[in-house]
N, C-alpha and C positions, 0 to 999 in steps of 0.2 A: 691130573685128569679128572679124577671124583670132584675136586673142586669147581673145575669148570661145568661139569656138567650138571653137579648143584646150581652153580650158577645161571645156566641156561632155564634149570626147570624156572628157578625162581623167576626168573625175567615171562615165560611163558604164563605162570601164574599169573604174574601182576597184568599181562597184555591179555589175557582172556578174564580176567577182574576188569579190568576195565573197559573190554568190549562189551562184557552184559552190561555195566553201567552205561554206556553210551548207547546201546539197543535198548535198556527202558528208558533210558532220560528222552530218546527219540521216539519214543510211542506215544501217540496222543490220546486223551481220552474222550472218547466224543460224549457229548452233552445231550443230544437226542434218543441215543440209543439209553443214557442213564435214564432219561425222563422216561422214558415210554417202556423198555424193558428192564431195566435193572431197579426199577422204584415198584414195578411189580411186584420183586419177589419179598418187600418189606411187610407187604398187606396181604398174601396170601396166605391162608388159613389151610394149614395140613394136618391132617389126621394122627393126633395127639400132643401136639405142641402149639404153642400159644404162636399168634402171630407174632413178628419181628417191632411192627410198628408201638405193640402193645407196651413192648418195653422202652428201646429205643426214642420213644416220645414222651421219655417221663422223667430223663434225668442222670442218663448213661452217659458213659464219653463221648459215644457216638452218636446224639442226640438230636435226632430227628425232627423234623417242624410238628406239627401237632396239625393234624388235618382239621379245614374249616370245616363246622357245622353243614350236615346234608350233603359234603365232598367225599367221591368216593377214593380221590387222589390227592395230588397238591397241584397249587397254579403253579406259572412260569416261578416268580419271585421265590415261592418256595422250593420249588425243585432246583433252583440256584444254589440258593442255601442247602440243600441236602446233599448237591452235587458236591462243595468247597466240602461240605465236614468227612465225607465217604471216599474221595479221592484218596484224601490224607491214609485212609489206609489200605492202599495198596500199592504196589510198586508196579508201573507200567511196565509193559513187554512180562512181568514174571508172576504169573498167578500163583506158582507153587510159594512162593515169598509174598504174599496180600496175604492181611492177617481177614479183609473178609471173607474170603474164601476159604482158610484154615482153622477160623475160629470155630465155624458153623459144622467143619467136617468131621466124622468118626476118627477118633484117633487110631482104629486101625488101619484108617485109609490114610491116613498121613498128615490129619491133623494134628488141633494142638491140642494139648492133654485135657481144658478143661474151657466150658463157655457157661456163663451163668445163663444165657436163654435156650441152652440143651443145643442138643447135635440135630441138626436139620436133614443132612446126606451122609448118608451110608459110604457111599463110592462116592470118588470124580466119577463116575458115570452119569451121574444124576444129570436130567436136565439142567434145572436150576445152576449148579455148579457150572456146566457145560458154558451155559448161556454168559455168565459172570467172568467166566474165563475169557469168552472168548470180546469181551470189552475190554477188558484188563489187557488184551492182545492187542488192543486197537481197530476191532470193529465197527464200523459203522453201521448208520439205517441204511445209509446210502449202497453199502456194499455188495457184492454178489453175493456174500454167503447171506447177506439178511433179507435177500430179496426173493432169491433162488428156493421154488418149492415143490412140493409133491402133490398129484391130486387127492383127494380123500372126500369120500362121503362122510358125510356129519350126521346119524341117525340118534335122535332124543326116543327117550322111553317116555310116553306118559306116565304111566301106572306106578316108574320106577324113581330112583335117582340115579340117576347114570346115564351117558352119553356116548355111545359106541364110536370108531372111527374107522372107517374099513378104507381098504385100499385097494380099488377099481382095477387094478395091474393083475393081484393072486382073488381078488374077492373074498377075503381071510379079513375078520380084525385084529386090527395091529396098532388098536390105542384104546382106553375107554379114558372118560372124564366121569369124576363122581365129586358127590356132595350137591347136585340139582335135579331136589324134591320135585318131582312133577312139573318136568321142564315141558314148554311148549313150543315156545319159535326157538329158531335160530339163525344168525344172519355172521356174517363176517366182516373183517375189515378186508381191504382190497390185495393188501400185500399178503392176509393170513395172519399177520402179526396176534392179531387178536380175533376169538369167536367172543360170541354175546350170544344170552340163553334167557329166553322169561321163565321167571321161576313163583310156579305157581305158590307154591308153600309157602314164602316167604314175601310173596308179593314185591321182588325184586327185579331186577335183570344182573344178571350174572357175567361177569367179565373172568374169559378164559384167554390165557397168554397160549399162544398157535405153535410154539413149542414144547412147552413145557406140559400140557393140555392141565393148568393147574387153575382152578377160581384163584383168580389173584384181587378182585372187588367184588363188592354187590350195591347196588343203585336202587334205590328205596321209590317206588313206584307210587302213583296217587289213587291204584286201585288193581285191582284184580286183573294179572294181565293174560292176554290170547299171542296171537300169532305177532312178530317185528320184523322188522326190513332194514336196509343198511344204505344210505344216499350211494351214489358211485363215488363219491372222494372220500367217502370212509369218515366223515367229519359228524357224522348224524345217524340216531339209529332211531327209528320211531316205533314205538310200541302202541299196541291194539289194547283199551282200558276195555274187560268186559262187566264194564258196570253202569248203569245208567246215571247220569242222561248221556254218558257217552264221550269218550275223547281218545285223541293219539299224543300220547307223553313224546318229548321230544328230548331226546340225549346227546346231549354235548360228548363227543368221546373224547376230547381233548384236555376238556375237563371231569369227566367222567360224574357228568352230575345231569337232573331232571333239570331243563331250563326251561320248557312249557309245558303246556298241555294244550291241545287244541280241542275246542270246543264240537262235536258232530251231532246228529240226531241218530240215535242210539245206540245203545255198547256196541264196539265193537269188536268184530271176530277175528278179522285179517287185516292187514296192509301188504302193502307193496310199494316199489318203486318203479315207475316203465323204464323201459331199457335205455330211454335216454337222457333219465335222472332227474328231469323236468314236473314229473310231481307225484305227488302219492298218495294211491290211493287207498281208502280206509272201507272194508264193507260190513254191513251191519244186518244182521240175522234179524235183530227182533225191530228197529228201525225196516228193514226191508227197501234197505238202499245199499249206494257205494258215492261216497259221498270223495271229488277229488280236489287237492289242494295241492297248489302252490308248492313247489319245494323252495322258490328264494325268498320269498315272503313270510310264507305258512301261515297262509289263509289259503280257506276254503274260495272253491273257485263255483263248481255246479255240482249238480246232487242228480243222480238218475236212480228215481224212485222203481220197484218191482213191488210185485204181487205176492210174492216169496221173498223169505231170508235169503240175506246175499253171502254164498260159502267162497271155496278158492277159487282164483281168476289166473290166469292167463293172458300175455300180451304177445300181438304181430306187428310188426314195424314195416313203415314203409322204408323205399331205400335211402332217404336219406338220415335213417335211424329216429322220426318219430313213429310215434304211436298213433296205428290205425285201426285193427281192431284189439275187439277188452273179449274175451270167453268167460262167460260167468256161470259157475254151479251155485244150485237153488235151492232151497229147504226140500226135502222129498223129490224131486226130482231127476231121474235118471237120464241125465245127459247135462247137457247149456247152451245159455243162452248167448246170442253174437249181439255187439251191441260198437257201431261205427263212433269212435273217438269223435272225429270231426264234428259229428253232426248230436253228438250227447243222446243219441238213439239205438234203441233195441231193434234190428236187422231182419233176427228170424232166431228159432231154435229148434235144436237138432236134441232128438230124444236116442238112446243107445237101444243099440237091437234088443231084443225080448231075449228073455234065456233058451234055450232051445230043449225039446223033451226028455225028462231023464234029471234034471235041474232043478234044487230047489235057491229062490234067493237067499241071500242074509237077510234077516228082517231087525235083527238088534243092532246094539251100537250106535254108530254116528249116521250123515246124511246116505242118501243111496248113493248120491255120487261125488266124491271126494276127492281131488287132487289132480292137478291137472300141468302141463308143461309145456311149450316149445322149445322146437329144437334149436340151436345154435345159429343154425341155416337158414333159417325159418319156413324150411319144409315140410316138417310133420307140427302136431301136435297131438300130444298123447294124454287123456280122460283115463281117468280111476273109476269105475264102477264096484261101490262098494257091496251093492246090493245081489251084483254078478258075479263076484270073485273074480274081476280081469280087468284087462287095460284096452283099450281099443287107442287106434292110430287111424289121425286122418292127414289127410294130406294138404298143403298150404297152397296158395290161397284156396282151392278149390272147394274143400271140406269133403272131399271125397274118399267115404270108409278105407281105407287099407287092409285091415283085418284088426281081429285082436288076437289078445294070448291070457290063457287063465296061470293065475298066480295065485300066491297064499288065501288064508279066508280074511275078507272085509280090508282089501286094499282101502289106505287112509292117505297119502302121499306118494308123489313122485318129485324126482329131482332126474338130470341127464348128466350123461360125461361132458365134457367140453366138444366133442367133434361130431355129439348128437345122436350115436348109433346103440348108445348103451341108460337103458332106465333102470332106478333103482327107485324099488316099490315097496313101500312099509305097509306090510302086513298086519294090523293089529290086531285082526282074530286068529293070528298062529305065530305072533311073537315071532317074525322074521322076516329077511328082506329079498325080495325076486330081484333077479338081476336079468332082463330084459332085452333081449336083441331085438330093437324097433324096425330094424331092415329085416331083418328073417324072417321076425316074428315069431320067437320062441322062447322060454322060457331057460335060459343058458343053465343055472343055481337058485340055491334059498343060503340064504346065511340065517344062523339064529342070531337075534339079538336081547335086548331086556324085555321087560314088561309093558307090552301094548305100545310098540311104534309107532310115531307117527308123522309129525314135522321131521323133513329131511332138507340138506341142503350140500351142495358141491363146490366145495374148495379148494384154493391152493394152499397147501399148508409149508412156512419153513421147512427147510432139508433139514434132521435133524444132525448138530454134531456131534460126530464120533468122540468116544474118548481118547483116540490117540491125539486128535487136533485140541481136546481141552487141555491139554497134559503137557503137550511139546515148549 
């Protein structure tokens, strides 16, 4: 009897030995999600270890292409080749058995006892790990878990290096990004996969991977950059040069590299993209235009010259989703200006009520009026008065007041929820952000964030995953 039932385990043994062999032989590894997430985390720079790439591309087993000159990644051919040499070590369907995964890990989370480029993760908790696992699992881009996201506000500190992320659900943050010195815009890619950040210090733009919130690049800029925008295919990110004589850098995100610059009359401050991706526009303070271009071309189309520096804008769409009118804030100026798309003409402008008695304005800092938004619906839109301490709301088409609500001191930015009822308003003379009920009109919280708020933007970011799903 002992022996038969030796015999049994041993047969049991060998058929669950060879079921996990046939569950990773059966898991595939997808090629897109390598290129785009998992070559991430070779070039991200973490706080106190050398990047991956550093070594890896100098002569390791597992030796890496060597990035081209001004790349902030590899082309297709190379991410081919890094895919063939990186596969090799892991074993699909079983992360816990990939030696990339275990090399990089703390041996008291269950790695292996020693890595000549040091230990990256403490825990399989870590994103990074999480992310890598869940390839080596057979994820794809295509998949729900890699599509499937949360919303999140994106709040940059000027003043600071660090990047808040809060979460419009509790109003709590519940992420920060650090390592961008004096970040200014920010823009996303469409699925979240990746944010992008101008970083002023380094005169770069900063590639952040949307789970893991880690710099995983940086994109070396031909000048001093301002405010960037994001195409709607996520294929192009164009950045604001505030240097003269003037231009909008244009980034390849695919390749993750500077492939123009476009030529404008004078630095500029802001870009955009209108809502129906058809082109983008670039505005210029000391030019004292907003000059619009082309997005399939990228060339410059017409220029609508003003009397004033041109600050943040605003677009309304007609219904079959172009662009009708442009909202534009002006150097000094408390309110903006209407200016009909069609016709490349300025309409009328709407100046913001006066403070009322009892009031004194902000007179430091940035413009008086700063930052502005439509709603989802396209029936409000909501103006920053930075000079006021509030936001006012008007109503679409009509331009007719709403009301407003006072918020922190020297509101700089506004960004909306997606279903348009909720604004969130950087503060940058009280270092925090109002969260705005545009239908009540009240002033719901403040959250603190870093040092002098200011660019905001509203994402869907990846679900992050749990460690039980990195593990299983």
């Amino acid at each position: 009897m002992p022996l038969l039932l030796l015999a049994a385990a041993g047969l049991l043994a060998s058929a669950l030995a060879l079921g996990a062999q046939t569950s990773a032989s059966s898991t595939s590894l997808d090629f897109e999600f390598f290129r785009v997430r998992v070559q991430s985390v070779f070039t991200t720079k973490r706080p106190g270890n050398a990047r991956c790439v550093t070594c890896h591309a100098l002569g390791t087993t597992m030796q890496l292409q060597p990035l081209s000159p001004g790349s902030a990644t590899w082309n297709e051919e190379q991410s081919r080749k890094n895919f063939e040499i990186v596969r090799s070590r892991v074993v699909p369907g079983n992360p816990a058995a990939s030696r990339l995964l275990q090399h990089p890990l703390a041996e008291s989370a269950g790695g292996d006892p020693h890595h000549d480029g040091g230990k990256h993760w403490t825990s399989k908790d870590d994103p990074e790990y999480q992310m890598l696992a869940a390839w080596v699992r057979g994820e794809t881009m295509g998949s729900v878990a890699a599509v499937h996201g949360n919303v999140r506000i994106i709040q940059t500190n000027s003043a600071g290096d660090n990047v808040h992320v809060i979460d419009p659900l509790t109003n709590m943050v519940v992420g920060q990004i650090n390592g961008i010195e004096v970040g200014h815009g920010a823009a996303a890619a469409p699925d979240g996969s990746r944010l992008y950040f101008s970083n002023e210090a380094d005169t770069t733009l900063d590639v952040v991977d949307g789970r893991t919130l880690r710099v995983t690049n940086k994109i070396q800029l031909s000048g001093h950059p301002n405010n960037i925008a994001a195409s709607r295919d996520g294929k192009r990110v164009y950045v604001a040069i505030r240097e003269e004589p003037g231009a909008v850098d244009v980034i390849d995100t695919l390749a993750l590299q500077r492939v123009k610059s476009i030529p404008v009359k004078g630095a500029v401050h802001n870009t955009y993209v209108t809502p129906d991706g058809r082109y983008v526009v670039a505005g210029s303070i000391q030019g004292k235009n907003a000059t619009i271009i082309d997005a399939q071309t990228e060339q410059p189309l017409w220029v609508l010259d003003f009397e004033l520096g041109v600050r943040p804008m605003a677009f309304e769409t007609n219904p079959d989703g172009s662009t009708k009118r442009m909202f534009v804030q002006l150097t000094e100026f408390n309110g903006f200006a209407v200016v009909d798309f069609a016709t490349h003409k300025e309409v009328t402008r709407i100046e913001l009520p006066k403070l009322g008695p009892g009031k004194k304005p902000i007179l430091e800092g940035g413009n008086a009026s700063h930052g502005m938004a439509v709603s989802a619906d396209g029936q409000r839109l909501v103006v920053d008065s930075r000079l006021n301490s509030a936001v006012y709301v008007y109503s679409l088409p009509e331009l007719t007041l709403l009301g407003s609500v006072d918020v922190g001191r020297a509101p700089d930015w506004v960004t909306l929820t997606p279903d348009g009822k909720t604004a969130y308003v950087a503060n940058a003379g009280s270092n925090s952000v109002s969260v705005v009920d545009i239908v009540a009109l009240k002033e719901v919280t403040r959250i603190p964030v870093g040092q002098v708020p200011k660019r905001n933007i509203t994402v869907m970011l990846p679900s992050p995953m749990t460690s039980r799903s990195a593990i299983r």
